[in-house]
N, C-alpha and C positions, 0 to 999 in steps of 0.2 A: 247031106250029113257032114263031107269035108266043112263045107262052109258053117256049118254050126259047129261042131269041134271043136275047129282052132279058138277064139275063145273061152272057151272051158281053160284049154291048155297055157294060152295066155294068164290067162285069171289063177291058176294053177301056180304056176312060174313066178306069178307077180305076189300071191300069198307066202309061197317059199321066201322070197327074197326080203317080206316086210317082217318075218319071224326071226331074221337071220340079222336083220338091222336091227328088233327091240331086244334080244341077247345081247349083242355089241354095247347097245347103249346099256343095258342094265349092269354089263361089267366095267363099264366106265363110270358108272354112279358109284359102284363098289367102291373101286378104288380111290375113287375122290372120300369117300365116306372112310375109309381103311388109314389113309392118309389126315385126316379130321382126326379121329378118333388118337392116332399116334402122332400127333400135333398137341394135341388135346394133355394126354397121358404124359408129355415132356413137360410142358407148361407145371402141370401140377405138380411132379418133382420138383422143379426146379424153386417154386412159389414154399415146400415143403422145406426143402433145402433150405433156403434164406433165413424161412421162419426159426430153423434149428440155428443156425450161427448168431441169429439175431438176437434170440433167447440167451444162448452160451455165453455172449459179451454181454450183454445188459446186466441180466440179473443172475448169473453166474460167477458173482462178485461176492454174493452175500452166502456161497456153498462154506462150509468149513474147509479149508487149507486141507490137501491130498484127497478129497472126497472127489467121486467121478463124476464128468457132467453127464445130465439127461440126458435121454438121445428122445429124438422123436420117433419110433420105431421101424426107422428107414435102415437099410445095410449100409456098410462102411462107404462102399463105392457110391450109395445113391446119396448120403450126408454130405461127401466132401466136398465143397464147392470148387467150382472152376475158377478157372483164371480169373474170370470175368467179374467174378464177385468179391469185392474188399471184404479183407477180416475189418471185423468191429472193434477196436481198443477197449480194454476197460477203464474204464471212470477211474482216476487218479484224485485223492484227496490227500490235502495237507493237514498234517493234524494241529488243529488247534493249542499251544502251549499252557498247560497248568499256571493262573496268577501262585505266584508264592505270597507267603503270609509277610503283612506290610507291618514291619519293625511300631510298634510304639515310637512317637517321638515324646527325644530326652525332656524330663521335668526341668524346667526353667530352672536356673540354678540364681538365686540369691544376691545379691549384690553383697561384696564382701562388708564386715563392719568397720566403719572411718572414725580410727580412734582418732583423730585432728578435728571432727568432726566441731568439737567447741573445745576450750581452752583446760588446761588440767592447769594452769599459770593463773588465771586470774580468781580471786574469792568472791566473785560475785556470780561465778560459771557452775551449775549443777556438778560440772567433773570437777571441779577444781582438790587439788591433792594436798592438805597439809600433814603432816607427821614432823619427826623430830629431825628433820634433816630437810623440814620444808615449810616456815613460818610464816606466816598470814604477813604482808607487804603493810608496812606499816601499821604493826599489829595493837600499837598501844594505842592509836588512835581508832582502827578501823569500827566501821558498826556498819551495818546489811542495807540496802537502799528501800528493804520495802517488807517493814515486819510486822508485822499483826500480831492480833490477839487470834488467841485459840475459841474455836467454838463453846457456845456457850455451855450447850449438852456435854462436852468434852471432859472427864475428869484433867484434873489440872490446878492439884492444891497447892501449887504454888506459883501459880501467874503467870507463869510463862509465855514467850510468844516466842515466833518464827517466822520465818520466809513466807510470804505470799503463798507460792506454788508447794512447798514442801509442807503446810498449812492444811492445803484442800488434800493433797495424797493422807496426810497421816488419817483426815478424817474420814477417807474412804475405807483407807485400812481397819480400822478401830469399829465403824458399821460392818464393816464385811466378817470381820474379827469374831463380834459379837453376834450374828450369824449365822456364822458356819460353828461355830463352837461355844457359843451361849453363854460366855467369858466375856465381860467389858473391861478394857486395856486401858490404863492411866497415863496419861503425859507425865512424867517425873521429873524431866528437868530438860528446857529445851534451851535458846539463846543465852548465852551470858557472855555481858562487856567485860572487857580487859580486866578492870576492877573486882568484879565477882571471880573471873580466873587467879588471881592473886589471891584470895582468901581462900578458894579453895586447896589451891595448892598447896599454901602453906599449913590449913589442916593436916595433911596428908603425909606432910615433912617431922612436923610434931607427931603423928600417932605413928610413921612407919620408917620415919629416916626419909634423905634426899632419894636412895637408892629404894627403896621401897614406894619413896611417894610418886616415883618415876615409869615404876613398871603400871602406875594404875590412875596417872592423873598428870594430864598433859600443863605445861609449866605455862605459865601466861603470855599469850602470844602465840600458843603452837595449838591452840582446842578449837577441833573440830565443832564446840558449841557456839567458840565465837562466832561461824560462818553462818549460823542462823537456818543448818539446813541438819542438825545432829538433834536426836532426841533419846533418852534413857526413858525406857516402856519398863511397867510393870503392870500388875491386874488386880483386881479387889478382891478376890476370894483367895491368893496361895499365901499370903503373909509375907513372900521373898522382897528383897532390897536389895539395892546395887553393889552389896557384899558378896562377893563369893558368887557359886555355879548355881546357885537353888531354883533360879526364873529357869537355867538352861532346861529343866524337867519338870516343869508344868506346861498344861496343856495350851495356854496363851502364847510362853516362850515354844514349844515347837511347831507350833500355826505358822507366826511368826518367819520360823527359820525356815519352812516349806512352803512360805506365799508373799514376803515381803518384795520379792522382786515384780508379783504382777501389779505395785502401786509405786515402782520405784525406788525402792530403801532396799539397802543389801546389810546385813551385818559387818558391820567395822572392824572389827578385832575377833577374830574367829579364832576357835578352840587348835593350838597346835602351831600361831601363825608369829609369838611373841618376835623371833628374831627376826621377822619381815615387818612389822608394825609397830616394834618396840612397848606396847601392851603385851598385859595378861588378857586370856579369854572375859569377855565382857560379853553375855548372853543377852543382854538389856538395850546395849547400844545401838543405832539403827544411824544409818547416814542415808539423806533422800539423795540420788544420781540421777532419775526421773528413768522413766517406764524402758526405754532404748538399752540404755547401759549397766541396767539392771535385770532386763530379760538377757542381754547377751552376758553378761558374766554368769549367769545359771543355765544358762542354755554349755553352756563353754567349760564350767566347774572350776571357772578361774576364782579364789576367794577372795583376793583384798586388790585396792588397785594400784600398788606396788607393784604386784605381777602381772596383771592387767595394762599397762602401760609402760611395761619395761623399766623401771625406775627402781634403783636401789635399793635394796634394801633396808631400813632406818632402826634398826635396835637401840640407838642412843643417839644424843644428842653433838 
């Protein structure tokens, strides 16, 4: 019996000892596993952590000014990040500068007008200037280098011609005339040589005295018809003549005095201008200057070109 026994009691002893080593080990699993678990549970704060600051700097930019940031629903202590982990900067931007409104550029301004531009001295010069303090250069011989006849269509009973160029304006004037106001305008008297200024004048002496025939018909050698660029307009329907104001109030003479500049002719002896031109008001008379110096004296409201050219005044001779 001893000798069967002791076995048992061995086997006994040896069962104790293997239940006593799978306890041991199963509290060392524990711990390793306890140990896991709170390894585990730090990792996950900390990955929660980040995500919260991460958020706060990114897009914690676009919250309203004093509004509070998110939180991730962590406590204050489990949010704060450690040492270890950099704050995020916010996104700084530069603000783009408003274009301001770009000025117009200034309108070209004009070229002034060049009164030199051609001669107011010579009488063969569209400017050229005679009156009674300024007589055609050799005036008892002088005659035009280039005078025509008037168109044929053209009233004109009494033959008269003129200047080439002052020729083609009158005609445009006189269609445009006829036109706009259904008036046709008569050439009454246009070039006359020295000769013919002699007989007129001396009409003028006999019906009104020297001093009368002075204020209304220039002396021979000083007429602007010599120059072959002056015409006296009337029309076929108002009955007026180169007496007196009667053309100035028909409806031919104030076409006339509101459009002669866009074909070059300005009125010569304008209503109010006697002591600068040494005429009376002549409603009738027309002098060609050509389109330039006839636009800018209406454009300018300069009337005669005594004033226009700065020259003297000429009331007498």
């Amino acid at each position: 019996m001893s000798k069967g026994s002791a076995p048992r009691a061995g086997a006994g002893g040896s069962a104790a000892g293997s239940r006593a080593q799978l306890r041991a080990a199963r509290r060392r699993v524990n711990s390793r596993n306890a140990l896991v678990a709170a390894g585990a549970t730090l990792l996950v704060a900390a990955v929660v952590a980040t995500g919260s600051l991460f958020a706060a700097g990114v897009w914690g930019f676009g919250a309203a000014p004093g509004a509070a940031p998110a939180t991730s629903g962590l406590s204050t202590a489990s949010s704060t990040p450690s040492a270890s982990v950099p704050a995020i900067p916010s996104p700084e931007f530069t603000p783009v500068p408003t274009p301001s409104p770009t000025e117009p550029p200034p309108a070209p301004v004009p070229p002034a007008f060049d009164r030199a531009a051609l001669s107011i001295d010579d009488p063969t010069s569209p400017w050229f200037v005679v009156n009674k303090l300024r007589p055609i250069p050799d005036g008892a011989s002088y005659s035009p280098p280039d005078l025509v006849d008037l168109p044929a269509g053209m009233p004109n009973p009494n033959g008269y011609q003129m200047r080439a160029d002052a020729t083609a304006a009158l005609d445009a004037m006189f269609q445009a005339g006829l036109a706009e106001t259904g008036v046709q305008m008569v050439a009454q008297s246009g070039y006359r040589d020295y000769s013919v200024q002699v007989r007129a004048y001396d009409y003028y002496v006999n019906a009104l005295g020297a001093d009368g025939a002075d204020l209304t018909s220039a002396r021979p050698g000083y007429s602007e018809h010599q120059t072959g660029m002056a015409m006296d307009i009337l029309d076929t329907v108002s009955g007026c003549s180169t007496d007196g104001r009667c053309f100035a109030d028909t409806t031919a003479g104030q076409w006339l005095a509101g459009n002669a500049y866009r074909f070059g002719w300005v009125l010569r002896y304008p209503d109010g201008k006697t002591d600068v031109t040494g005429y009376e008001f002549e409603p009738w008379h027309y002098r060609w200057v050509g389109v330039p110096l006839a636009t800018e004296m209406h454009a300018t409201g300069v009337a005669t070109l005594e004033e226009f050219f700065g020259l003297p005044a000429a009331p007498t001779y």
